[in-house]
C-alpha positions in Angstrom: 37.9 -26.2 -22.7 36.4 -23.6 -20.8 33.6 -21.1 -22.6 36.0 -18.0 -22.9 38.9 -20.6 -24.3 36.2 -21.9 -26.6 35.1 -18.5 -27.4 38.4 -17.2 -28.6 39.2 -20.2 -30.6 36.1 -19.8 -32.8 37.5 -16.3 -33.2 40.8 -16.9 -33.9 39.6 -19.3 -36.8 37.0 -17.2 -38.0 39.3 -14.1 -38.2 42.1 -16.4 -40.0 39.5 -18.0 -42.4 38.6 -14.2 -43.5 42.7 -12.7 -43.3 43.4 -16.1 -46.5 40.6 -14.5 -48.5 37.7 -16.7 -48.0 34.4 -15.6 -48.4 32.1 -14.3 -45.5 29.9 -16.9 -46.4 32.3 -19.8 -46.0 34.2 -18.5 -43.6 31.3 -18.8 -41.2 30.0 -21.6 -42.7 33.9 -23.4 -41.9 33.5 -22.1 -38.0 29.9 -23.6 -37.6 31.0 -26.9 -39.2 34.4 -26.8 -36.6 31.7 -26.0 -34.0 29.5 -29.3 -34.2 32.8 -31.4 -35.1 34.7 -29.8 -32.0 31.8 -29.1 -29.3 29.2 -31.4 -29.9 27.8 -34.7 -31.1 25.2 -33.3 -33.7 26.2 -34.4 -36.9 27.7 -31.6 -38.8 26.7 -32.8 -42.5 23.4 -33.5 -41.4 23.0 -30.1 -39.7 24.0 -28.2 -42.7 21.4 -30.1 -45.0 18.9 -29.6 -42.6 19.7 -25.5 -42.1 20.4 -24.9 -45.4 16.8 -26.0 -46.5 15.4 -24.6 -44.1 16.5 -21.2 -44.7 16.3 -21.0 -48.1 12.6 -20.9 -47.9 12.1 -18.3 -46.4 9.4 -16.2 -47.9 9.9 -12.9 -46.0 13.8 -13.2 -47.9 11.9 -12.6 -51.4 11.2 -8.9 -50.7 15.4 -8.5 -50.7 16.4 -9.3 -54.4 12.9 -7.7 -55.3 14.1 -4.2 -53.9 17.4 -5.0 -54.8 16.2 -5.1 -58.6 14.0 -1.6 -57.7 17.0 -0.1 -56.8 19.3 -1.2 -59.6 16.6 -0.2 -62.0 16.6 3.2 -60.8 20.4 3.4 -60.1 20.5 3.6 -64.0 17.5 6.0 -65.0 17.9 9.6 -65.2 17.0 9.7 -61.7 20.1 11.8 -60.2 20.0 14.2 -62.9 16.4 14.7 -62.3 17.1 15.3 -58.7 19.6 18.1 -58.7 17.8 19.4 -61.2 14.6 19.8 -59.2 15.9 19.8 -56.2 18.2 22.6 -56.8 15.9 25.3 -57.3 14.1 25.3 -53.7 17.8 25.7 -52.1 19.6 28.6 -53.4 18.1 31.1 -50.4 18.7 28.0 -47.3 22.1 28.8 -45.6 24.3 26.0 -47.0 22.7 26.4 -50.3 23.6 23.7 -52.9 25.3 21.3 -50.2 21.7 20.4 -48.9 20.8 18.5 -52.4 23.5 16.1 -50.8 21.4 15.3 -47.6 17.9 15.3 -49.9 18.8 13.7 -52.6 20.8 10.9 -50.5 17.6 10.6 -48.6 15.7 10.3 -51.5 17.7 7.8 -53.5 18.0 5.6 -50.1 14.5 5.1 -50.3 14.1 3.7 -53.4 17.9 1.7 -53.3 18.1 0.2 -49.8 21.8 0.4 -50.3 24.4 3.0 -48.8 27.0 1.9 -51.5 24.7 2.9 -54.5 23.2 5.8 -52.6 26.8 7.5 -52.7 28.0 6.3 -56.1 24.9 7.5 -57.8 24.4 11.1 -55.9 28.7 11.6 -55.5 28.5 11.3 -59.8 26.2 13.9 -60.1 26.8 16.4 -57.5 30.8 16.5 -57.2 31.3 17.7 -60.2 28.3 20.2 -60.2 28.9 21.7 -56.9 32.8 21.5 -57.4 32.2 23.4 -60.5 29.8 26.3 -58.5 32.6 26.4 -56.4 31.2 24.8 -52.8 33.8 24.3 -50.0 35.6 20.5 -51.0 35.6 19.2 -47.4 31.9 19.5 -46.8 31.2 18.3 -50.5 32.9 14.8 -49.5 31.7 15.3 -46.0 27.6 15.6 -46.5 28.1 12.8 -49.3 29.9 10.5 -47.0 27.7 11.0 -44.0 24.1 11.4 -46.0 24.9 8.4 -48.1 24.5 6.6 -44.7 20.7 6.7 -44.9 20.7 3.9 -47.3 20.9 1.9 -44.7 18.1 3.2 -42.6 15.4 4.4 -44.7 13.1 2.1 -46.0 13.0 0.0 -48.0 16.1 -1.2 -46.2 18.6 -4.3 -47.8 19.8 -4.1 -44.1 16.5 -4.1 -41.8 15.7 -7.3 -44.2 18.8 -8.8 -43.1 18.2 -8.5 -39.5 14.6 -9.1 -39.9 15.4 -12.6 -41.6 18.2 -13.0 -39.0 16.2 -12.4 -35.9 12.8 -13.8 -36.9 11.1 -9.8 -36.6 8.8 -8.3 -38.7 10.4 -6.2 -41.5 7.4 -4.1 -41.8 7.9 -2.8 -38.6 11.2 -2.5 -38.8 10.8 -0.5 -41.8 8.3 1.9 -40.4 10.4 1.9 -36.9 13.5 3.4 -39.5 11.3 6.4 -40.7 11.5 8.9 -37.9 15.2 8.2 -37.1 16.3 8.1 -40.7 14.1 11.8 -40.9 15.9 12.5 -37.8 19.1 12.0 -39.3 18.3 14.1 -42.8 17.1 16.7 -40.3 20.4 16.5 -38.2 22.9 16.7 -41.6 20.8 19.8 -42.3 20.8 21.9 -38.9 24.6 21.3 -38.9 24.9 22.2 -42.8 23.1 25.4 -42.0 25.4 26.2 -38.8 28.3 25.5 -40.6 27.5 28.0 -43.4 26.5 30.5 -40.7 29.9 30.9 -39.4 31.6 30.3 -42.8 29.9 32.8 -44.8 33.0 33.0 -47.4 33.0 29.0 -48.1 29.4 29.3 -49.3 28.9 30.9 -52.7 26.1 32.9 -53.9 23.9 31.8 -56.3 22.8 34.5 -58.7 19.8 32.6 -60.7 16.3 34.0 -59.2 13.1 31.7 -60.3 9.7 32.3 -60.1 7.5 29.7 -57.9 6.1 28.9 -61.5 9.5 27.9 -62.9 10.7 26.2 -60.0 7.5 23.8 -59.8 8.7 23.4 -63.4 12.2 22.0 -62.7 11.0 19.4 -60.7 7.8 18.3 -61.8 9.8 14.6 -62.6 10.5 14.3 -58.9 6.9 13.8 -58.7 7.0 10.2 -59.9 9.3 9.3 -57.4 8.4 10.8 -54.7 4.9 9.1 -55.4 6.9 5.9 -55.8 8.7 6.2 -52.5 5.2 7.0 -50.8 3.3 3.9 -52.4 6.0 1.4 -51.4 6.4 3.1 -47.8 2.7 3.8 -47.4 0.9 0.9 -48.6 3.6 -1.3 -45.5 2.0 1.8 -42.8 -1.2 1.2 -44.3 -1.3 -2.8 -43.8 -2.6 -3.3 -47.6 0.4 -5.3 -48.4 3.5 -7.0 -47.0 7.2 -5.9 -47.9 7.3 -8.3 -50.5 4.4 -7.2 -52.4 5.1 -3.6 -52.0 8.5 -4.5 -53.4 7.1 -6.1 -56.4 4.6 -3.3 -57.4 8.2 -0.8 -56.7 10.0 -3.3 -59.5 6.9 -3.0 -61.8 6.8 1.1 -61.2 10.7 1.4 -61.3 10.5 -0.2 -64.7 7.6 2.3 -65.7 9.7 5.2 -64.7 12.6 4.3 -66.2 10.4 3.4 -69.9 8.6 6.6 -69.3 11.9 8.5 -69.0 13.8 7.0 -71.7 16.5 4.8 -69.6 14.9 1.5 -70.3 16.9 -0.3 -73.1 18.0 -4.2 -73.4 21.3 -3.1 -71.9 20.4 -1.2 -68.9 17.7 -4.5 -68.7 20.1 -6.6 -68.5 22.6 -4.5 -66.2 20.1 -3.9 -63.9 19.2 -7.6 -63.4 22.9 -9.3 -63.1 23.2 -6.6 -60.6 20.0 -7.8 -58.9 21.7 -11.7 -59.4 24.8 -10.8 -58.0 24.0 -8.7 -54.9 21.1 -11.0 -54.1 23.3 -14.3 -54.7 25.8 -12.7 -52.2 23.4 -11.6 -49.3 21.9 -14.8 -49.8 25.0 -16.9 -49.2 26.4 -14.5 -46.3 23.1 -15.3 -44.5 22.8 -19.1 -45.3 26.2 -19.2 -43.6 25.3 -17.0 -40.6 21.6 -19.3 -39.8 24.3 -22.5 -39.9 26.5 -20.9 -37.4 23.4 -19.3 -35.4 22.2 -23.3 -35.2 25.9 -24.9 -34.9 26.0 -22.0 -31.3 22.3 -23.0 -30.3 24.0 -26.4 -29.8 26.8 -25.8 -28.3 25.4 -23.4 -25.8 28.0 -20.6 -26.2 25.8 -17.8 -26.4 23.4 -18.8 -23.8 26.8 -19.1 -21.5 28.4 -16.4 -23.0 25.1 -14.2 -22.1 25.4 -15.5 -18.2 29.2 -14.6 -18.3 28.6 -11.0 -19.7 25.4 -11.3 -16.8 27.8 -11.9 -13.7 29.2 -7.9 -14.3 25.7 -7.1 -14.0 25.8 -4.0 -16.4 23.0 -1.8 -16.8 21.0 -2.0 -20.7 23.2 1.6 -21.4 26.3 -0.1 -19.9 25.6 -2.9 -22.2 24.6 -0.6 -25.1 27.7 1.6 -24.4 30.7 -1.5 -25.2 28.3 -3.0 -28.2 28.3 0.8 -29.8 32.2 0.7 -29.3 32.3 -3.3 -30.2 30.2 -3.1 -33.5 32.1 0.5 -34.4 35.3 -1.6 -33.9 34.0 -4.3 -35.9 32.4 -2.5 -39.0 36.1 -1.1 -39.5 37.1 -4.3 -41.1 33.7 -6.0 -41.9 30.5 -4.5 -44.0 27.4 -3.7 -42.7 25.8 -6.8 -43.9 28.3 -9.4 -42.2 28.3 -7.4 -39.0 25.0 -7.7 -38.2 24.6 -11.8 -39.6 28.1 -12.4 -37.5 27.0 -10.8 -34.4 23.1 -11.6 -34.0 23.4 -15.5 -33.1 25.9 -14.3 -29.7 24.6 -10.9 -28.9 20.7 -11.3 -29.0 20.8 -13.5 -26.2 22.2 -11.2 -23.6 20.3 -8.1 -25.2 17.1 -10.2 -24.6 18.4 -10.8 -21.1 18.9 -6.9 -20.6 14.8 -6.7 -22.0 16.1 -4.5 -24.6 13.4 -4.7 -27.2 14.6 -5.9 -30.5 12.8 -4.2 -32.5 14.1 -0.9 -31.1 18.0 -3.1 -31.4 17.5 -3.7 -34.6 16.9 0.3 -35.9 19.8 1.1 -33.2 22.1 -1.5 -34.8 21.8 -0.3 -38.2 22.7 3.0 -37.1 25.9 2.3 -35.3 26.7 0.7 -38.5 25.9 3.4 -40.6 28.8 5.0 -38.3 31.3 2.0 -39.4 30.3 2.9 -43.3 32.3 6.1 -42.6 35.3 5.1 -40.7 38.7 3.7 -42.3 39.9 1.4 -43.5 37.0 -0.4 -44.6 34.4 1.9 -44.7 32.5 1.4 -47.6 30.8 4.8 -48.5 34.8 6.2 -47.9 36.1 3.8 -50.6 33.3 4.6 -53.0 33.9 8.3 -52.9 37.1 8.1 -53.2 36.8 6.3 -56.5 34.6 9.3 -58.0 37.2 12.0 -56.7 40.4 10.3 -56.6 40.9 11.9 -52.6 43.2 10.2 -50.4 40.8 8.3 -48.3 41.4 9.6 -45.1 41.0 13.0 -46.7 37.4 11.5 -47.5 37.3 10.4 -43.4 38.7 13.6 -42.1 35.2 15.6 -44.0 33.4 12.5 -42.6 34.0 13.0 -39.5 31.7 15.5 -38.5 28.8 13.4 -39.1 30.5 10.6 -38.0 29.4 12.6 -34.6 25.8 13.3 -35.6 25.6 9.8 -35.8 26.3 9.1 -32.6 24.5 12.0 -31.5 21.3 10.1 -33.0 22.5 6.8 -31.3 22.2 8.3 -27.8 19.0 10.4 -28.2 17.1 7.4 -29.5 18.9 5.4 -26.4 17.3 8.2 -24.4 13.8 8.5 -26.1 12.9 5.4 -27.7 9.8 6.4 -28.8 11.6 7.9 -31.8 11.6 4.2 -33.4 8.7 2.4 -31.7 6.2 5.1 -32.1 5.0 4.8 -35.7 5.5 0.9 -35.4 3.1 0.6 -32.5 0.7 2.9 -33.8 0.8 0.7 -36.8 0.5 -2.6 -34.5 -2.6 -0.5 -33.2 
């Protein structure tokens, strides 16, 4: 068989493994074993020992269940009702009012949850019903959510940039600081086109009648403080070089815990909650990527991606040629697939040929998990539409339709940090400096 016969084989299994239900995890771990057995003389039992072991010690993979657990702990403290609650005060003279706790409080949640999913279920329960209530247009409601939410993937700590960086052997330190300026970019992008928006729909925006003094509003939100100084301790002390992701994690589970005692959340339940969440997410994550390293070494054999790369090679497209159909191929792909299994599916055939077009990985990696943030929003499987529907009740492509507009700023962000890199790999090099 020839490489693009072989190619679409793997495919065609791999897509009917999925369609019967099987896990992600098995799925690919079923194609990898039909690889060796098919393609090559390596055995396949022995292979799967070998890989297995191998990448299950990985110590850079400890910082994921540890932010996991930071972010589950915090998922169930008062933290969202602190946050419209101090946030809301600065906001009530910005055009767009109330809708910008949305974008900030997404933003901050998806720095202390590295996960898009629990960035829109915990702001979506407390500022639906509170801006519904105030009266705040319904499709930009759903909308900012929806597209806002998306910053869980980007902003550090990401679940995501760990992924990748386990995946592709890079640093996750500096793919967490190479995700602060485009993730800021982003929040500052939502904002600009809230602020437009209410500019030319004056009637859709309501007033909001409560005047503060700079005394009370300092007062409203004096317990973002502990957060925000959580955030910065985790992010910093990663830009500062005076500890890894994984210890930074561990101090954020230790200070998440704090917060939560201090604040009156901590009880044996929410304990308890908070780690089988931790268990179950990690346990997944863990498995999805075991089965991905098999499949990356099951291809390293059988030379598909190193002759799939020379194939893609004889059109002799240009890095934003290339860029151009992966954008549409991972946008196509993250319609049926989560973020998570896009990028462990994808990374053993597509680095390859990015490597060949000297794209720095690095700068792919940040790039990546913004096209996929674009996927989270787009039906049917995006994830951030199914999780908002389940706290309105909407017709999902109700949910998409609001989306969509960010959907757009999105892209927008994928082509200016195509066009000015420096965006990601400024911070990072400075750091390297």
């Amino acid at each position: 068989m020839d490489m693009l016969s072989i190619s679409l084989f793997l495919l065609c299994a791999l897509l009917l493994l999925l369609g019967a239900g099987l896990w992600v995890a098995f799925a690919l771990t079923g194609v990898a074993w039909l690889t060796l057995s098919l393609f090559t003389s390596i055995p396949a039992g022995d292979s799967l020992a070998l890989t297995l072991f191998g990448h299950s010690s990985s110590w850079e993979l400890a910082a994921l269940p540890m932010f996991i657990w930071m972010g589950e702990v915090l998922f169930r403290s008062k933290l969202s009702e602190d946050m419209f609650t101090g946030l809301a005060p600065w906001l009530g003279r910005v055009p767009g009012r109330l809708l910008h706790t949305n974008v900030l409080g997404c933003g901050i949640f998806a720095a202390v949850s590295g996960s898009s999913a629990a960035t829109a279920a915990t702001i979506g329960k407390m500022s639906i019903p509170e801006l519904t209530k105030r009266g705040y247009d319904q499709k930009q409601i759903l909308g900012t959510l929806a597209g806002s939410a998306t910053l869980g993937l980007l902003i550090p700590p990401s679940i995501i940039l760990i992924v990748y960086g386990v995946a592709t052997d890079q640093s996750i330190a500096r793919l967490f600081i190479a995700g602060v300026l485009p993730g800021l970019m982003l929040m500052a992008m939502f904002a600009g086109y809230l602020c437009i928006w209410s500019w030319l729909n004056p009637s859709k925006v309501p007033q909001e009648h409560e005047h503060l003094s700079l005394g009370e509003k300092l007062y409203r939100s004096r317990r973002l403080i502990p957060v925000l100084l959580l955030i910065i301790g985790v992010i910093g002390s990663i830009y500062a070089g005076f500890a890894s992701p994984t210890e930074s994690a561990a101090v954020g589970v230790a200070l998440a815990h704090l917060l939560s005692w201090r604040y009156g959340s901590l009880s044996l339940r929410t304990f308890k909650e908070a780690l089988m969440g931790t268990v179950s997410t990690s346990t997944m994550i863990a498995f999805i990527l075991l089965g991905a390293a098999y499949l990356t070494t099951a291809m390293g054999f059988s030379g598909l991606p190193r002759e799939l790369a020379a194939w893609i090679g004889q059109f002799e497209l240009s890095p934003y040629a290339l860029l151009l159909a992966l954008t549409l191929f991972f946008i196509l792909l993250g319609c049926f697939l989560d973020g998570i299994s896009v990028v462990v599916l994808t990374t053993s055939v597509i680095l390859p040929m990015v490597e060949a077009a000297g794209i720095d990985l690095l700068w792919f990696g940040v790039y990546l998990v913004i096209v996929v943030e674009m996927s989270q929003i787009t039906p049917p499987v995006g994830f951030n539409l199914f999780v908002i529907q389940g706290l309105t009740g909407q017709n999902i492509l109700r949910v998409a339709q609001a989306a969509l507009p960010y959907f757009l700023l999105i892209f927008s962000a994928v082509v200016l940090i195509t066009l000015f890199p420096d965006i990601v790999t400024y911070l990072p090099n400075q750091m390297g400096n």
